[in-house]
N, C-alpha and C positions, 0 to 999 in steps of 0.2 A: 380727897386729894393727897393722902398719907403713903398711896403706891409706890411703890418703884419705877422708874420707867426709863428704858433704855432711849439714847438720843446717838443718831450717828456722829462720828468725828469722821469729817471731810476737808481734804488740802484743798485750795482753792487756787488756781494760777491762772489767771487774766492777762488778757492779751488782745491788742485790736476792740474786736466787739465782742470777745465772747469768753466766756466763763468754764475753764476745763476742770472738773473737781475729781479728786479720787476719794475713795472709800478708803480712810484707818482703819477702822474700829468703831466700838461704842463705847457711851459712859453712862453708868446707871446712877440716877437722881433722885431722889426724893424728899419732895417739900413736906414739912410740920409749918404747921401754924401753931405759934407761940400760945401756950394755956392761956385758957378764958378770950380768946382772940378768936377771929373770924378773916375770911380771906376778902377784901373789900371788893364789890360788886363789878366793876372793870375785866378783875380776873377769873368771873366767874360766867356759866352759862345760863341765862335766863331760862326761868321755871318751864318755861313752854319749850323749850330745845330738848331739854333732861325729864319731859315728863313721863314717855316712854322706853326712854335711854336704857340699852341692855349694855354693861360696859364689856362683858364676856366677847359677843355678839364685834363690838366695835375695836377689842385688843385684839381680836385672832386677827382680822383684815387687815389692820393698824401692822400687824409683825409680821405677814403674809405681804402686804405690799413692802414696804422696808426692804421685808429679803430679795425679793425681786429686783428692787433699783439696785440697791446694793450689788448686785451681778450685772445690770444692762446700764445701766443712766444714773451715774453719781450724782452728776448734776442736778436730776429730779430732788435729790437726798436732802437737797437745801433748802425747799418748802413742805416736803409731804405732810408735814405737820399739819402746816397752814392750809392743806388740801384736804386733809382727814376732818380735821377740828374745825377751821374754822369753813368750811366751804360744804359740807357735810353734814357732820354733827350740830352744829350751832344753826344750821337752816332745815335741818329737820328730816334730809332726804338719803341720810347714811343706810338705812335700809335696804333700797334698791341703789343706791351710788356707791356703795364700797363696794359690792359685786361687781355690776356694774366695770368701775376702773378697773379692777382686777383682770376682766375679762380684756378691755382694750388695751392694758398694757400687754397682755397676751399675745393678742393681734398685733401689736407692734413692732415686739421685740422676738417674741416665743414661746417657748414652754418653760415654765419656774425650775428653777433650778434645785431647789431644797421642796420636801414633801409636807406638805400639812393635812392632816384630817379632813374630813368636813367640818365645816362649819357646827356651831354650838347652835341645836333648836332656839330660837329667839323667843324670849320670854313674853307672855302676855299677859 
């Protein structure tokens, strides 16, 4: 958990029923746990979630989707976390589900605006 990891900064302006956000920027983070300390199991992903967990595999989609709302849907901007991690990774199906959304935000919205690689072979 020692990584860096970028987090959008989004304005948010609410009105009626609905939530209009725009895209700032980002701000890069990175948690340390205090020496001789551990991160108490709440914040953590159960053994079974992470036992084949490639993180290469789950960063590139992770900043591949990102840059995508960040051009079409701010508003996305305000869970993808929660979509990546915990709806994904933590139930096991980020394999085929980060592809997967990548492809129907695709269908939704367009073609990505910024270029990425292929994907990292996923480790076995």
């Amino acid at each position: 958990m020692s990584e860096t990891v970028e987090l959008p900064v989004v304005s948010i302006r609410r009105a009626a029923n609905r939530i209009d956000a725009t895209y700032l920027g980002t701000i890069a983070i990175a948690l340390f746990p205090p020496a001789y300390e551990s991160y108490p199991s709440p914040v953590r992903f159960s053994s079974n979630s992470v036992n084949d967990f490639d993180r290469d595999y789950v960063r590139y989609y992770e900043k591949r989707i990102f840059s995508f709302l960040k051009h079409y849907d701010a508003n996305s901007l305000l869970n993808y976390h929660s979509t990546v991690y915990d709806e994904m990774v933590a139930k096991g199906g980020w394999k085929t589900g980060l592809p997967q959304y990548m492809m129907d935000l695709e269908e939704k919205w367009g073609p990505e605006k910024e270029t990425f690689g292929p994907p990292p072979p996923l480790q076995q």
